[in-house]
C-alpha positions in Angstrom: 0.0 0.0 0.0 1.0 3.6 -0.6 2.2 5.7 2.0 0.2 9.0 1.2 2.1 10.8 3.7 5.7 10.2 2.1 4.0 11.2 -0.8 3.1 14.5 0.5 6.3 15.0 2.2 8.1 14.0 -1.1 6.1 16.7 -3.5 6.5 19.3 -1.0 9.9 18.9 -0.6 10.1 19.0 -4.6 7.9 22.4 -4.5 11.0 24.1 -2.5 13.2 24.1 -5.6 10.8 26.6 -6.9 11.0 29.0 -3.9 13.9 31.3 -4.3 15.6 34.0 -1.6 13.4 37.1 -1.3 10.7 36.1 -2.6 6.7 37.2 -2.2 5.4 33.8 -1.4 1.6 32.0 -0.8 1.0 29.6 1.6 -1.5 27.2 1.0 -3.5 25.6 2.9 -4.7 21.4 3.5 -2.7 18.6 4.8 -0.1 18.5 1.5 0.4 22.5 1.7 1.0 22.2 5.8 3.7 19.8 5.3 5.0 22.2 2.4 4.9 25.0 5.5 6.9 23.0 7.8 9.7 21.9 5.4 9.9 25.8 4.1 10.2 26.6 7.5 13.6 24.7 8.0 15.1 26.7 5.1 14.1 29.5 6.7 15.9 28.7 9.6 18.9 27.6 7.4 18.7 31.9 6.2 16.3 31.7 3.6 14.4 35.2 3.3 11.0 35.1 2.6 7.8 37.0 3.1 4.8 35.4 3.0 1.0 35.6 2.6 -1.3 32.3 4.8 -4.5 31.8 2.5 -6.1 30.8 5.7 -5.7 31.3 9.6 -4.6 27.6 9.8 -2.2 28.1 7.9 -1.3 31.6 9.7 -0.9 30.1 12.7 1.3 27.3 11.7 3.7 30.1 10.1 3.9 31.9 13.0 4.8 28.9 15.1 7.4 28.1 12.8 8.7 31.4 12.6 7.7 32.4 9.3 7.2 36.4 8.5 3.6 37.3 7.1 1.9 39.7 5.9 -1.3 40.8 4.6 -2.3 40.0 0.8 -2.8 44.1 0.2 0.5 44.9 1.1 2.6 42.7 -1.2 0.6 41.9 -3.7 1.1 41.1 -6.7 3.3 37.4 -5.6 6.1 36.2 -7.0 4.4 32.8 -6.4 1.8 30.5 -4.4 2.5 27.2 -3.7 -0.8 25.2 -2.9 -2.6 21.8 -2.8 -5.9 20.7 -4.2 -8.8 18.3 -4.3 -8.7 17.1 -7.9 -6.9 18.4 -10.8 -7.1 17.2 -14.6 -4.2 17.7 -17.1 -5.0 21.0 -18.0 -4.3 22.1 -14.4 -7.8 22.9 -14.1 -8.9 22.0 -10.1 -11.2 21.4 -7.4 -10.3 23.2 -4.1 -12.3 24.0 -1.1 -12.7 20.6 0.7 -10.9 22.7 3.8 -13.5 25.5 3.4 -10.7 27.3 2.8 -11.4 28.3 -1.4 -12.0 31.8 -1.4 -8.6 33.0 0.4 -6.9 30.6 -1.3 -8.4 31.9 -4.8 -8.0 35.5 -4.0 -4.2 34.7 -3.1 -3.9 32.7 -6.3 -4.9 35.4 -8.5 -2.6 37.9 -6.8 0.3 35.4 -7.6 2.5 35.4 -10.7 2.8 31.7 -10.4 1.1 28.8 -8.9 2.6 25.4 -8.1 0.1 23.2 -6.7 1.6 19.8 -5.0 -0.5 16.7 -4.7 -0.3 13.4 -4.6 -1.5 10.8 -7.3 -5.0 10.5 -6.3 -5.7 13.2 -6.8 -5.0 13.3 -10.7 -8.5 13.0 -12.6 -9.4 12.1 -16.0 -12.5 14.9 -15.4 -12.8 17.0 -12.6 -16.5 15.9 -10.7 -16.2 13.3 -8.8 -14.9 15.2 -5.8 -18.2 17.3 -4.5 -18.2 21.1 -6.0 -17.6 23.6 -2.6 -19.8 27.1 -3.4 -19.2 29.2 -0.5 -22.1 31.4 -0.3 -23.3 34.5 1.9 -25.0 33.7 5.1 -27.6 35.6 4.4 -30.5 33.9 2.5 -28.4 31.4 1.3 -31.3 28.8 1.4 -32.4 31.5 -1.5 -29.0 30.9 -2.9 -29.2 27.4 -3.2 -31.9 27.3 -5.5 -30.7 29.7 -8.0 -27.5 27.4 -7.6 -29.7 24.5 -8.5 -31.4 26.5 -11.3 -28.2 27.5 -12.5 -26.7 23.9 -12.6 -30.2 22.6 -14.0 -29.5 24.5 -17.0 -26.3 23.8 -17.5 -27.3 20.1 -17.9 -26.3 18.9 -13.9 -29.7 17.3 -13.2 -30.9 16.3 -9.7 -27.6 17.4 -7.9 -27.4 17.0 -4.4 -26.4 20.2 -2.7 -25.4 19.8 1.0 -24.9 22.8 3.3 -21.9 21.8 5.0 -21.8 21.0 8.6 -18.8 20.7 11.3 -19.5 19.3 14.9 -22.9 19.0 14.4 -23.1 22.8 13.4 -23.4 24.7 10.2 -19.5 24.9 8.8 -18.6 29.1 8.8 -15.3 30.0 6.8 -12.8 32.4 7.7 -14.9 35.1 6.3 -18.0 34.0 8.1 -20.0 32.7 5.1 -21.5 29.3 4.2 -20.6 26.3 1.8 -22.6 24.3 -0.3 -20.9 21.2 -1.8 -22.7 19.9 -5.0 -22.2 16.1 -6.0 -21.7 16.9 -10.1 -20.4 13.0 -10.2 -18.5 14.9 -14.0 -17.8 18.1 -14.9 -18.7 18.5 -18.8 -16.8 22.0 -18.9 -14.7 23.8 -15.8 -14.6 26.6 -17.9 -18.2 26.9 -18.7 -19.7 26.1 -15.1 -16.9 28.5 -13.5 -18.4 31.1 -16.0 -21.7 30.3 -15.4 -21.1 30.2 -11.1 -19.4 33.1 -11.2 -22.8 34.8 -11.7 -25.1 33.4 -9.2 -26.4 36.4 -6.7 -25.1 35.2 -3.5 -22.3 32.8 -4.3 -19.0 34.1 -3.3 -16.8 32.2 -4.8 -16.5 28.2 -6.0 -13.8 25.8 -6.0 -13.2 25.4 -9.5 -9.8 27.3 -10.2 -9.1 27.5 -13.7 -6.4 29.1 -15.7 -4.4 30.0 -11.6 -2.1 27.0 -11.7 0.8 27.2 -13.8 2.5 24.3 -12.6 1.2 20.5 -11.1 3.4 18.7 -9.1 2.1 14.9 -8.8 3.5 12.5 -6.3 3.8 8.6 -7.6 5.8 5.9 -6.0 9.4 6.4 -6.7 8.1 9.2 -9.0 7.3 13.5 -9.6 5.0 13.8 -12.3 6.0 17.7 -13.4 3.2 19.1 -15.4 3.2 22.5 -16.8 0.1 24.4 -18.2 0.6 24.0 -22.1 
């Protein structure tokens, strides 16, 4: 059986040959990205000088613990680079984030970022983006309105009968850092990330959605024995 975790700790130590002295960095955030934290912060330690943006305030406080300087996104935009994680990604580095509740940070850091290396491990490599359930954070307010203009919206985009599950933690509705809701919507296959990006991005009420398309720039994919480098065409 695989060890996942080697894995992990194998393509975030192969993201690290990408981070260079002074640069404007993203943090990521998930299990892959938090090991990708920990091994950065050794270099630091070493005399690497960085300064960094956490796309969540996990990830913020693990920085800080490891003695990692941050700062906010509006003072050093735009990134030299954000290295990252993800749920699913196809070949076209299209991708699937959010399973953290942590996609709209994460998206707003991505876009401020030159460069995006995202690190995962083989499982996560899809054929077609889908099977992984859709996150749609949406505001707290209304969002039960929301939802069905969601539904609508994915109705006419051909995604019949998807179930859309407000997301719970602990027994209790699941708030993100910016205090809003998610939805996550089993699509089972995406036809066209482009087209349903499009299409989400104009839903009154969403906020944002997990699909990140044309961010990643590089995919780093962890195999046994193996780094699968793929670069956006």
């Amino acid at each position: 059986m695989t060890d996942q975790n080697a894995l992990k700790k194998a393509v975030a130590a192969k993201a690290l040959e990408y981070v260079t002295d002074g640069m404007k960095l993203g943090l990521g955030s998930g299990s892959t990205a938090e090991i990708f934290v920990e091994l950065l912060a050794l270099k630091v330690r070493e005399g690497l000088k960085l300064t960094c943006v956490p796309t969540s305030e996990r990830t913020a406080a693990l920085a800080r613990k490891l003695g990692i300087t941050l700062t906010a996104l509006d003072d050093l935009a735009p990134l030299d680079l954000t290295v990252d994680g993800a749920d699913e990604s196809d070949r076209d580095l299209n991708l699937i984030k959010g399973g953290g509740g942590m996609l709209l940070r994460e998206k707003l850091v991505a876009a401020a970022s030159r460069r995006m290396v995202v690190i995962a491990d083989e499982s996560k490599l899809v054929a077609r983006l889908g099977k992984f359930a859709l996150p749609v954070e949406v505001v707290a307010f209304g969002h039960k309105s929301t939802v069905q203009r969601l539904a609508a919206t994915l109705d006419a985009l051909g995604y019949s009968r998807v179930a859309i599950t407000l997301r719970e933690r602990d027994g209790e509705t699941f708030r993100t850092d910016s205090g809003n809701v998610i939805y996550d919507c089993a699509l089972g296959s995406i036809a066209s990330a482009p087209k349903l990006a499009a299409a989400l991005d104009g839903v009154t009420g969403v906020v944002e959605h997990g699909l990140f398309v044309g961010l990643a720039t590089t995919l780093l994919i962890a195999g046994p024995g193996d780094i699968e480098v793929i670069d956006r065409a």
